[in-house]
C-alpha positions as CSV (number, residue, x, y, z in Angstrom):
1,X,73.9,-87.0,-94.3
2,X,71.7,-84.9,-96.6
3,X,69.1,-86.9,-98.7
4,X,66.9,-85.2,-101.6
5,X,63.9,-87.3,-102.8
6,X,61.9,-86.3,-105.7
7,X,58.1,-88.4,-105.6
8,X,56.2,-88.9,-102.2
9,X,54.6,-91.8,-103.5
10,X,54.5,-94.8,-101.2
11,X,58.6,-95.6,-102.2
12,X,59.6,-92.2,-101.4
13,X,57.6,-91.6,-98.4
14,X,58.3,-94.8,-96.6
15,X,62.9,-94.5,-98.1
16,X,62.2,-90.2,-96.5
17,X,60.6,-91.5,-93.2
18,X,63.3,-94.5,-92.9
19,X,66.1,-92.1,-93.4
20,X,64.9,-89.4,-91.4
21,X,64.2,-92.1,-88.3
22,X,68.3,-92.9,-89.1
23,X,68.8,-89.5,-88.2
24,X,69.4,-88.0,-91.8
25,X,68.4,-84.6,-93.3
26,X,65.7,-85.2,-95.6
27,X,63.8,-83.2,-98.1
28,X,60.8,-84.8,-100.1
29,X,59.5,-82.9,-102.9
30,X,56.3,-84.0,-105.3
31,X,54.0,-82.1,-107.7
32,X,51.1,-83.0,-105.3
33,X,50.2,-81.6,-101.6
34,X,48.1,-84.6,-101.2
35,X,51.0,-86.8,-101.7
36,X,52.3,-85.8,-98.8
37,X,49.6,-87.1,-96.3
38,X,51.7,-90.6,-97.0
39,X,54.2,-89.2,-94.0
40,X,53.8,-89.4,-90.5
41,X,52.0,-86.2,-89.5
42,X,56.1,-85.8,-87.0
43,X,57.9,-86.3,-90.2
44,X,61.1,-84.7,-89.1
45,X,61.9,-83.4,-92.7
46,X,61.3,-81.0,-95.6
47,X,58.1,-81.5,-97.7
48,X,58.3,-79.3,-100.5
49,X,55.6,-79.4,-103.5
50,X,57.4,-78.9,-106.3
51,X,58.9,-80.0,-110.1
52,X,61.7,-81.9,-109.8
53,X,62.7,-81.9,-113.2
54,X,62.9,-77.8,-113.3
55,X,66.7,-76.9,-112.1
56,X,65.6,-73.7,-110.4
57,X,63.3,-75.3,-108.1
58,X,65.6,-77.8,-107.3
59,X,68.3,-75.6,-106.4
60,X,65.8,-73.5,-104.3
61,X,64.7,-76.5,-102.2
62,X,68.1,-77.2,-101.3
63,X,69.4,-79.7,-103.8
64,X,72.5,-79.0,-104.2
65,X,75.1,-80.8,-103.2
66,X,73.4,-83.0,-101.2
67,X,74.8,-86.8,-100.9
68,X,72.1,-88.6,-101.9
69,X,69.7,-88.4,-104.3
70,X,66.4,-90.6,-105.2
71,X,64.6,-89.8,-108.1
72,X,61.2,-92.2,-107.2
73,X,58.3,-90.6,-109.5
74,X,55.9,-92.7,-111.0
75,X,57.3,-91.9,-114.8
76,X,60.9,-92.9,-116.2
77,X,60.8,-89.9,-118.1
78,X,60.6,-87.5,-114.8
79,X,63.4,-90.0,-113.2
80,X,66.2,-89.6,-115.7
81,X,65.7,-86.0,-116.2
82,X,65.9,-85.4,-112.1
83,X,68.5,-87.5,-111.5
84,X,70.4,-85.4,-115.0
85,X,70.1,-82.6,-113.4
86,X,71.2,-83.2,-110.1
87,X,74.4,-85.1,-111.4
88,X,75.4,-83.2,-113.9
89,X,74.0,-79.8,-112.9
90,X,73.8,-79.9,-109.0
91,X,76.8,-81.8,-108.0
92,X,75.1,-84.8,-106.5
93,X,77.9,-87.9,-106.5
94,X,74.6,-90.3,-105.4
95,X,72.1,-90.1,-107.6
96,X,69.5,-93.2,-108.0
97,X,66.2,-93.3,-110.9
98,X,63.5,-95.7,-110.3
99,X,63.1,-96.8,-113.9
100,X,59.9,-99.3,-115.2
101,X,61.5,-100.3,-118.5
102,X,64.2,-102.7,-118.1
103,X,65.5,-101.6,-121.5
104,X,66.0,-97.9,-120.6
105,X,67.1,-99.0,-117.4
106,X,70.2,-100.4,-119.1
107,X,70.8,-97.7,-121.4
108,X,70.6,-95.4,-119.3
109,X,72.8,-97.3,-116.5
110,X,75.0,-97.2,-119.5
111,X,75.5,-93.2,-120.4
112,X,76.4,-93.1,-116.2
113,X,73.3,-93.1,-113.7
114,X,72.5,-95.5,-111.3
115,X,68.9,-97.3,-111.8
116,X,66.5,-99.4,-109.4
117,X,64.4,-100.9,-112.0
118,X,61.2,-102.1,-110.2
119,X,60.3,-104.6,-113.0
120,X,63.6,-106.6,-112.9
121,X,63.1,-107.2,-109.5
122,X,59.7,-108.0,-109.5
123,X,60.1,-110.4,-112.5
124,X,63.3,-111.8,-110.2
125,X,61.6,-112.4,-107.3
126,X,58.6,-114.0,-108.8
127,X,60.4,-116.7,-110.6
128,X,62.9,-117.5,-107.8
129,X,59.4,-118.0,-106.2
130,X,59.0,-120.6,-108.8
131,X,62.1,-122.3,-108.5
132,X,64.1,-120.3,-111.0
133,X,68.2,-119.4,-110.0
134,X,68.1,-115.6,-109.4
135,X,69.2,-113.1,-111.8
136,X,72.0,-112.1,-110.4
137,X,71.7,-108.3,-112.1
138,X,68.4,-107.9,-110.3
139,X,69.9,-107.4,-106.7
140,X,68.7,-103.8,-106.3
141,X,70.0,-100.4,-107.2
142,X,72.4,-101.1,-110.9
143,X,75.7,-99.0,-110.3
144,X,76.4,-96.4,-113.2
145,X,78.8,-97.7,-115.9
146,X,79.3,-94.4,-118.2
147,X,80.0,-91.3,-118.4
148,X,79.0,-90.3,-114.4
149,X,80.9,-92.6,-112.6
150,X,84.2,-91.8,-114.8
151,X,84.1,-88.2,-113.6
152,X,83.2,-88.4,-109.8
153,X,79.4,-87.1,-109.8
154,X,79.1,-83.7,-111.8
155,X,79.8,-83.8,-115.0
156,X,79.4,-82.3,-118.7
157,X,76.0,-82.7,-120.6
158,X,75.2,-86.4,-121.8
159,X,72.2,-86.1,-124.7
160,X,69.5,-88.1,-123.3
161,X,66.7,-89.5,-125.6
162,X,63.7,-88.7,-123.8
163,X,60.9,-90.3,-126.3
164,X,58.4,-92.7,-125.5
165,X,56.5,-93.2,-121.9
């Protein structure tokens, strides 16, 4: 399986180097060199500095059409617009964004793409810590339930508010 991952941070590197060990074709690709010193110097895959939310670059590091997608940056903004693009653009059926903001994690779960939203979970786990029933919508990655998931991964244009953070 082919797996495209856009932010080397500690996520990304340690979800590239634990797909990669499973025998998977991964590229990693982040607007920093430095971020890449977070792999094992006999990381099996492609590190590419680049800008994940720029279309060409994407398609020139090999984007398209892969099966899996992670869009792990450090800002929702540079999430939804990488995993937009490779849904609706480069033909990815897989597509996950790491978004903070429970909110915009909803909405945009909502208009089709699949979110991991950090703060849910953290907020989750804490208070089952404290004795709390779980939330049972904070069990990891939220399926898409819009517009992507009705048309089987690529797909017309969605508008996308992209205001705030």
């Amino acid at each position: 399986m082919r797996a495209f991952i856009a932010g080397c941070g500690r996520t990304g590197a340690g979800l590239a180097e634990r797909l990669a060990a499973a025998g998977h074709e991964v590229t990693i690709m982040d607007t920093s060199t430095e971020a890449f010193n977070r792999l094992d110097h006999e990381f099996p895959g492609r590190a590419l500095r680049g800008d994940a939310t720029d279309e060409d670059q994407l398609r020139r590091a090999g984007a398209e059409g892969v099966d899996l997608f992670f869009a792990l940056t450090e800002g929702d903004n540079r999430n939804i617009l990488a995993a937009q693009l490779a849904a609706e653009s480069l033909g990815v059926a897989q597509v996950v964004a790491k978004v903070n903001d429970p909110v915009r994690a909803e909405a945009y779960r909502a208009l089709g793409l699949a979110t991991l939203c950090r703060t849910r979970l953290l907020v989750d786990a804490l208070a089952t810590y404290s004795g709390l029933p779980r939330d049972p919508g904070a069990e990891g990655v939220a399926p898409a339930i819009g517009h992507h998931q009705e048309h089987d991964g690529a797909t017309a244009g969605v508008a996308v508010p992209v205001g705030g953070r």
